[in-house]
C-alpha positions as CSV (number, residue, x, y, z in Angstrom):
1,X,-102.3,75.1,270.9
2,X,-104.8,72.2,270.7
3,X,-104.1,68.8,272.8
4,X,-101.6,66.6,271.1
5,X,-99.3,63.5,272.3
6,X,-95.9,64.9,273.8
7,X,-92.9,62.9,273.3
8,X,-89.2,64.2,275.8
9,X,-86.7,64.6,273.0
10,X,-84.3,62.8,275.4
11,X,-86.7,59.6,273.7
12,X,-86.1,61.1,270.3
13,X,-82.3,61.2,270.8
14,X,-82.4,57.4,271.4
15,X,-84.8,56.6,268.3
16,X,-82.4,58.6,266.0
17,X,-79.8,57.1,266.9
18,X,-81.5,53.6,266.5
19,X,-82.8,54.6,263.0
20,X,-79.1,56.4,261.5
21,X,-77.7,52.8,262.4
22,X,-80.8,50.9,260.8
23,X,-80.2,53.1,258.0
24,X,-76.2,51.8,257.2
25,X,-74.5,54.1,258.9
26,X,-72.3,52.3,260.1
27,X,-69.2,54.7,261.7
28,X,-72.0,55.7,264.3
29,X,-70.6,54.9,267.4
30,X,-72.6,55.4,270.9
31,X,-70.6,55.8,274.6
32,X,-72.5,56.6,277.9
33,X,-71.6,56.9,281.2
34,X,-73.9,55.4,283.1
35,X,-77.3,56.5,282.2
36,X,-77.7,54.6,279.0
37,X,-81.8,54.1,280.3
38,X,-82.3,57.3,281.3
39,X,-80.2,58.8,277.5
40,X,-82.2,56.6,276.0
41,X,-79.2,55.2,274.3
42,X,-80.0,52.0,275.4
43,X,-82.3,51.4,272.2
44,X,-78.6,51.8,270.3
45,X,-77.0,49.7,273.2
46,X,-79.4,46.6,272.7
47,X,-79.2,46.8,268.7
48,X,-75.8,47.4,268.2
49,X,-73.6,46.2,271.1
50,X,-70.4,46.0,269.8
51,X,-70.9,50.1,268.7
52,X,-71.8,50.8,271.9
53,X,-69.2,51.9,274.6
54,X,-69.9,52.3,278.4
55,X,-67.7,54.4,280.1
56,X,-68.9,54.3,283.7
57,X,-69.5,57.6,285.8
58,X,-66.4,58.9,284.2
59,X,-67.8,61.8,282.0
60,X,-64.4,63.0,281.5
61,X,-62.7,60.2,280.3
62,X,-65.8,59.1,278.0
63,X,-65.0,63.0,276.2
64,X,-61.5,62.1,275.7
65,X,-62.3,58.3,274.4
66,X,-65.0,60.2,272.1
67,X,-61.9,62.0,270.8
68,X,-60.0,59.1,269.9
69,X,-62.5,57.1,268.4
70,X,-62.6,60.1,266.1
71,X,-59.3,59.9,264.9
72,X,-59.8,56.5,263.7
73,X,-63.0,58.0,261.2
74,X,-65.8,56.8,263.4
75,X,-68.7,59.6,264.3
76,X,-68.7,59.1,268.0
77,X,-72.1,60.3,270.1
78,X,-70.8,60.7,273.8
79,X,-74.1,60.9,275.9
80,X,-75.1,61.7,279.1
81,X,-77.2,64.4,281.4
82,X,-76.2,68.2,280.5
83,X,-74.6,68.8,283.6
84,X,-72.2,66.4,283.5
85,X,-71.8,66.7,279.7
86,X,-71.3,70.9,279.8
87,X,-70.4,71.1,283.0
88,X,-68.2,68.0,284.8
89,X,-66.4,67.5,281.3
90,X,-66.2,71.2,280.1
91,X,-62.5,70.6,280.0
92,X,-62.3,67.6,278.2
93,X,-64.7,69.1,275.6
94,X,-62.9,72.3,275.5
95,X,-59.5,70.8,274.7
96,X,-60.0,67.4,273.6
97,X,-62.9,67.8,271.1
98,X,-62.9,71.8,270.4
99,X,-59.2,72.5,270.2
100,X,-58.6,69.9,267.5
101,X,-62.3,70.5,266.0
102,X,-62.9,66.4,265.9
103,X,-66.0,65.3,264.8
104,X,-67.7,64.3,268.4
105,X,-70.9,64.7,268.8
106,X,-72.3,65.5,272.6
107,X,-76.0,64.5,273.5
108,X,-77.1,66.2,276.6
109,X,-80.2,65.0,277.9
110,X,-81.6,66.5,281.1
111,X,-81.0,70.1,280.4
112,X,-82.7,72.9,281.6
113,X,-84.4,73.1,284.9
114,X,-87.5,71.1,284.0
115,X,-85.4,68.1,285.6
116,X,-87.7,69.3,288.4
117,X,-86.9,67.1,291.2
118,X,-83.6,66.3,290.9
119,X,-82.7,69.7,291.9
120,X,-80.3,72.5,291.6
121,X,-77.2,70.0,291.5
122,X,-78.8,68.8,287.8
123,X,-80.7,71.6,286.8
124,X,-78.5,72.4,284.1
125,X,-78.4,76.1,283.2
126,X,-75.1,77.1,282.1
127,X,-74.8,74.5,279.0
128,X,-75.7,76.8,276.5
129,X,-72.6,79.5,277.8
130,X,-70.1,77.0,278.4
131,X,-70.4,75.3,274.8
132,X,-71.5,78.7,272.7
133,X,-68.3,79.7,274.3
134,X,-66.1,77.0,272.2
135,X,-64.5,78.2,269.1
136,X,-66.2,75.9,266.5
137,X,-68.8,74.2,268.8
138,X,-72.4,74.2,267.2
139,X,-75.1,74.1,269.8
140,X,-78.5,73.4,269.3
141,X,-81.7,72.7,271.6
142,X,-84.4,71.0,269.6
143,X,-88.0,71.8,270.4
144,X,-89.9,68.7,269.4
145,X,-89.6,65.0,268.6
146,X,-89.4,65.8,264.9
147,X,-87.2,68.5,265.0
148,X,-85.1,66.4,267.7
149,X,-84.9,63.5,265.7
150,X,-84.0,65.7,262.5
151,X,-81.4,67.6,264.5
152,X,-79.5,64.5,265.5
153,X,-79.0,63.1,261.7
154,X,-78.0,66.3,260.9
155,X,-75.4,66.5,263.3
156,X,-74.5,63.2,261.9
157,X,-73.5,64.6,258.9
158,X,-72.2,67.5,259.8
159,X,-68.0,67.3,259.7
160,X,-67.0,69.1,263.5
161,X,-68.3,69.0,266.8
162,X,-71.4,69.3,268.0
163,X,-73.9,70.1,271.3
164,X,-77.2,68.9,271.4
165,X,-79.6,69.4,274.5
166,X,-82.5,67.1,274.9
167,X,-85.0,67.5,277.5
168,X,-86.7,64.6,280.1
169,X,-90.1,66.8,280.1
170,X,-92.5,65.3,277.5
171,X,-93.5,68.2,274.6
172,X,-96.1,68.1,272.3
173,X,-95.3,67.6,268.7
174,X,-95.9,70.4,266.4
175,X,-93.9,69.8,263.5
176,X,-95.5,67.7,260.9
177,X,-92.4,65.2,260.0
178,X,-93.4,64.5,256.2
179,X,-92.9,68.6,255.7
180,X,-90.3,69.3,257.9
181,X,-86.6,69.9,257.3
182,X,-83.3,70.8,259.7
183,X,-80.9,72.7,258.9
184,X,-77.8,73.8,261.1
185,X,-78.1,77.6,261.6
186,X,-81.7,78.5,260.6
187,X,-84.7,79.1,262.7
188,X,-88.5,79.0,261.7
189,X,-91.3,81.4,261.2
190,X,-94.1,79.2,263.1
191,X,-96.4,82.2,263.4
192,X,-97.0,85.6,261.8
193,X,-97.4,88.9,263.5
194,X,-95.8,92.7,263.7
195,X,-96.7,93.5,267.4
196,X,-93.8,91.3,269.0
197,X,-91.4,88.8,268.2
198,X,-90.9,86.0,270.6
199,X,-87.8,84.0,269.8
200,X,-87.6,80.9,271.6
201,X,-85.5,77.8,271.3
202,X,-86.6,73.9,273.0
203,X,-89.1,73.3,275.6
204,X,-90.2,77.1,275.6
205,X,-91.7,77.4,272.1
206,X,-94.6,75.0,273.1
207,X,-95.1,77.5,275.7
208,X,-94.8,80.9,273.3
209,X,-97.1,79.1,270.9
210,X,-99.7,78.9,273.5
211,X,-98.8,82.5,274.6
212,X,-99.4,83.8,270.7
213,X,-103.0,82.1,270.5
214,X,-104.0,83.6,273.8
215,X,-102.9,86.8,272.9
216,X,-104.7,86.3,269.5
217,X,-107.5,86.2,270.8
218,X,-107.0,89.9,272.7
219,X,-105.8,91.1,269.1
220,X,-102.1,90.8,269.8
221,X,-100.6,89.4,266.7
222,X,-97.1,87.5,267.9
223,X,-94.3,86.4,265.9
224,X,-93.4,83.1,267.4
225,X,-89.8,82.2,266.0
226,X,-88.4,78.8,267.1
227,X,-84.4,78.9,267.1
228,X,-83.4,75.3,267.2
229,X,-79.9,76.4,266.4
230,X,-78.2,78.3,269.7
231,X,-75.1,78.8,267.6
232,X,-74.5,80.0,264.4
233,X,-77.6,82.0,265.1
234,X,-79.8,82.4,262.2
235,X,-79.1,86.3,261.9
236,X,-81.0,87.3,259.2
237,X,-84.6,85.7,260.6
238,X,-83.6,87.5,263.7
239,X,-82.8,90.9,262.4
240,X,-86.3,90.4,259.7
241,X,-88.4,90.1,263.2
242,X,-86.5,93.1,264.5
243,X,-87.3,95.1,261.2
244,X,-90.7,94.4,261.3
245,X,-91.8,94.1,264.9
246,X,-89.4,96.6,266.5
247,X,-89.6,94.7,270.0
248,X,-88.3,91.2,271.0
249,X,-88.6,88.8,273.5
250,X,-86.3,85.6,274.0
251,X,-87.5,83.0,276.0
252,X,-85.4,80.0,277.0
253,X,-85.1,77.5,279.6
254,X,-81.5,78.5,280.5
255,X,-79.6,81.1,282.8
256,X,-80.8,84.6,281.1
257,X,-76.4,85.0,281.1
258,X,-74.8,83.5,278.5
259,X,-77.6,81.7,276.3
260,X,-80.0,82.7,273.1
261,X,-81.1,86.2,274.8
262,X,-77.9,87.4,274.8
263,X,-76.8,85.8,271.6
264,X,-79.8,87.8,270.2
265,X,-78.4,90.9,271.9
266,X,-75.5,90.6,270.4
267,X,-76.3,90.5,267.4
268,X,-79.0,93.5,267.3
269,X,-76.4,95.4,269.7
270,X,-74.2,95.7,266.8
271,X,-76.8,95.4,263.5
272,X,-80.1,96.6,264.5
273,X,-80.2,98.4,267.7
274,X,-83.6,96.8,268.7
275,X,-85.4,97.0,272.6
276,X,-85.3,93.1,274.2
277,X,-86.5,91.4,276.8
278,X,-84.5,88.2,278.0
279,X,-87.1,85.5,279.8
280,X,-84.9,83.1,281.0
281,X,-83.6,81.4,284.2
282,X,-82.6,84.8,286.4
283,X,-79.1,84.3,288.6
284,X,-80.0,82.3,290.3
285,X,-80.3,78.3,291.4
286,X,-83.3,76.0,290.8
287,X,-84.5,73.9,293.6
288,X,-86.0,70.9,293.8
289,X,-90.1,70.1,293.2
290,X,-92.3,68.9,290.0
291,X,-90.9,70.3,286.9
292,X,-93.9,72.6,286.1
293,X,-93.6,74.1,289.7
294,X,-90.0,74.9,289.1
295,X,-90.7,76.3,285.6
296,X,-93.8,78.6,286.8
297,X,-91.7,80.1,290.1
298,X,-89.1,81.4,287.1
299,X,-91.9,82.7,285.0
300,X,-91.3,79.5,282.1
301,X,-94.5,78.8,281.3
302,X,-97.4,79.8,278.9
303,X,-99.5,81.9,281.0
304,X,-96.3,84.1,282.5
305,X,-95.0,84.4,279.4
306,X,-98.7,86.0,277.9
307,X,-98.2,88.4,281.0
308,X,-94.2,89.3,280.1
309,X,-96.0,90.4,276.6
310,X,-98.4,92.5,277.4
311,X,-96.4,94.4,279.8
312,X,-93.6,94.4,276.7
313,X,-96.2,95.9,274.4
314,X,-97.9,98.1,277.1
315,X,-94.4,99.9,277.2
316,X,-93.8,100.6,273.5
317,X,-97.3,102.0,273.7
């Protein structure tokens, strides 16, 4: 994958925010709790003051405020760090937001465990379980600034709740934005091959498409499939790789239990009957150190993931 600049989608959250207001929308709300600078929703904040709420460090109650401003036809974007997003206010979002199927959207930023140094306490693993797990919640985990930004309008206009995780590792940019388009519940084909699908949803596609042109050059053709949309899955691209490649790797910067490996299962469990590998976060903690050195010691990165392959394919052979 040649050089390019590398944007963290947690800026991208704040710039689409910035430019659906700009744009006349003008039921867009924003709340935080706390960590507007860090959410990047203080772009929003210094534009639009009087749409922007601060809730303090009261995640929960920020969920249930998000709820009400709902009610009253606004299209509320409650925003902090995953963890306390998915995890402190689980409850709130469960039962406030999912029971009555309002139109909240949630912006996570900080997800995964390429928080690096902050450690296990906000290396956020378990998002993509706790809100897949929601009757009606649609999750997704953008890969890029383009798709990022693209993912948040069209959460915007979608009529129910919403999860979006954003990342505070920069990525590069891959998507070209003048011929790019999001859509809730489909993937993308970036590359072709028939010797391995590698489905893989935010941070980790940079990674897979650096895997696929190493491999590429050893004669290994991968199918590199990028799955901004956790849930609904995009079933038929997934059961098309499984036709045609017969093996399948997920790769995902999130607890192996709960997230896009085993929605993938899942689905060829019962469709396709197809042999998967899940590369994700094993069961176990993160710890703190420098986001790359975290993501390396649990096999996240370009070079294991090229290894994870061959050893795939050196099976089926």
């Amino acid at each position: 994958m040649p050089d390019t600049k590398k944007i963290a989608t947690r800026d991208s959250y704040g710039r689409a925010l910035l430019e659906l207001a700009d744009a006349g929308c003008n039921d867009l709300v924003v709340l935080d709790s706390d960590l507007s600078v860090s959410t990047k929703t203080c772009l929003f904040r210094d534009a639009y003051p009087n749409r922007f709420f601060e809730c303090g460090i009261a995640e929960q109650n920020m969920m249930g405020v998000a709820a009400g401003l709902s009610t009253f036809g606004y299209v509320p974007f409650a925003s902090s760090f995953a963890m306390f997003a998915a995890g402190r206010a689980y409850e709130q979002v469960r039962n406030s937001i999912g029971y009555p199927h309002l139109n909240v959207k949630i912006g996570a930023t900080h997800g995964g465990l390429s928080v690096g140094e902050d450690g296990a306490s906000h290396q956020c693993c378990e998002d993509f379980a706790l809100m897949r797990s929601i009757p009606g919640m649609v999750v997704l985990c953008p890969a890029d600034d383009v798709e990022a930004r693209a993912a948040v309008k069209a959460a915007y206009r979608y009529k129910g709740p919403v999860y979006m995780r954003f990342c505070r590792l920069p990525v590069p940019v891959f998507h070209d934005e003048l011929n790019y388009s999001f859509e809730i519940g489909r993937g993308e084909q970036l590359t072709d091959g028939f010797d391995v699908a590698v489905i893989s949803t935010g941070l980790m596609t940079g990674e897979a498409l650096k895997a696929a042109v190493a491999l590429k050059k050893q004669g290994i053709a991968v199918r590199v499939i990028n799955m901004p949309c956790i849930k609904p899955l995009d079933e038929d691209l997934v059961l098309r790789a499984a036709r045609d490649c017969k093996r399948i790797i997920t790769v995902e910067e999130h607890s192996v239990i709960g997230g896009l490996g085993e929605a993938v299962c899942a689905l060829l469990s019962e469709k396709l009957p197809t042999p998967v590998r899940r590369i994700g976060v094993p069961d176990q903690f993160g710890h703190s150190a420098p986001a790359w050195e975290v993501l390396s010691d649990c096999g996240l990165d370009a070079d294991h993931l090229t290894a994870a392959i061959l050893e795939f394919i050196d099976k089926k052979n």
